[in-house]
C-alpha positions in Angstrom: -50.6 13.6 6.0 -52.9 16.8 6.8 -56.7 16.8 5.6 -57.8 20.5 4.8 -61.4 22.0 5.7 -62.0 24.6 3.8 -64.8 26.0 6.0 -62.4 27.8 8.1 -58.9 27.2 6.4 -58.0 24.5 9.9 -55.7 21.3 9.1 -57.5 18.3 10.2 -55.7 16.0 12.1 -55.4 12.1 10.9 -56.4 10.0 13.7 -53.5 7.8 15.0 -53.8 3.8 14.9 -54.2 2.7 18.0 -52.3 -0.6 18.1 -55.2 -2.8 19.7 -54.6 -6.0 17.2 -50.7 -5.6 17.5 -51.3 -5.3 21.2 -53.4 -8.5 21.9 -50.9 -10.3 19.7 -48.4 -9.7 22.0 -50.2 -10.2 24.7 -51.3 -14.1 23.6 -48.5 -14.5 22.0 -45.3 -13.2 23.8 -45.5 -11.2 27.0 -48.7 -11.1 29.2 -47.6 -8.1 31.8 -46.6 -5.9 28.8 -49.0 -6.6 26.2 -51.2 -5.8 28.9 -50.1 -2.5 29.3 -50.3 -2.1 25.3 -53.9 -3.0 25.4 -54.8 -0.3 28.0 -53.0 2.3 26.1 -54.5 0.8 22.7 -58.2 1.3 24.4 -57.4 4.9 25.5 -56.5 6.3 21.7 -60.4 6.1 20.3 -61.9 7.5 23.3 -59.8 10.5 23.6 -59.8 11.1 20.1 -63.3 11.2 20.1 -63.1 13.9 22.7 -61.0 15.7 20.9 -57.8 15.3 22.9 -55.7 15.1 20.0 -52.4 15.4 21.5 -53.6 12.6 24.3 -54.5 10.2 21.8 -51.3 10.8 19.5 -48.9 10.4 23.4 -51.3 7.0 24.1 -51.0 5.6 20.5 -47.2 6.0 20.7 -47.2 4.4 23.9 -49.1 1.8 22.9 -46.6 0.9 20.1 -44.0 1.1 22.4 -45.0 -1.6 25.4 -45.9 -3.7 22.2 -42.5 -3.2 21.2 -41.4 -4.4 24.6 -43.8 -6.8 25.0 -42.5 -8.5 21.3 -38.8 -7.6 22.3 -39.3 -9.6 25.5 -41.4 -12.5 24.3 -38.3 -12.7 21.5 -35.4 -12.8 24.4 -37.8 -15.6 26.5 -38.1 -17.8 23.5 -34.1 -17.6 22.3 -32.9 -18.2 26.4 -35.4 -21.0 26.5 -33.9 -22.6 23.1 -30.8 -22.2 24.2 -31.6 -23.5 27.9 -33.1 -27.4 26.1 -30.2 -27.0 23.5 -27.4 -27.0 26.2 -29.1 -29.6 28.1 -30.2 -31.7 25.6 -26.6 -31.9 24.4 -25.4 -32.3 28.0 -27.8 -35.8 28.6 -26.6 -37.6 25.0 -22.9 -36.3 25.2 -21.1 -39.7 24.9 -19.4 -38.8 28.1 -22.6 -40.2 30.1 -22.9 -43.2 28.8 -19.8 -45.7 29.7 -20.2 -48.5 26.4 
């Protein structure tokens, strides 16, 4: 959506979100390297806004979303391998085969 000033007929930019809440999320909560990575492109949006490098800020916020993306994608893969890894075992130390009644 496009604000208007009327002063000088100019569409106003919206500024982007910067992804810093989404960011550290994924960094506690599924990828450290990656959500890293979010953060620091998170933390660049504001302060190039601010200094009016629109087109900056809009290229950091989006790759911001994207490591977080990443960083929640690869958190998500971890967690399913790892279920699957104490699944298979688990099933492979009770199997009734193991244990000779």
């Amino acid at each position: 959506m496009e604000y208007y000033d009327y002063s000088n007929n100019a569409p106003q930019r919206q500024k982007p979100n910067n992804y810093l809440v989404w960011a550290i999320l994924s960094t506690v909560l599924c990828c450290l390297p990656f959500g890293v990575v979010s953060i620091v492109y998170a933390t660049q949006v504001d302060n190039l806004w601010n200094s009016g490098k629109y087109d900056l800020a809009e290229n950091a916020a989006q790759k911001a979303k994207t490591w977080f993306f990443v960083a929640l994608g690869s958190g998500l893969v971890v967690g399913i391998l790892y279920m699957i890894y104490i699944i298979f075992f688990a099933t492979m130390l009770f199997s009734t085969e193991n244990f000779p009644y």
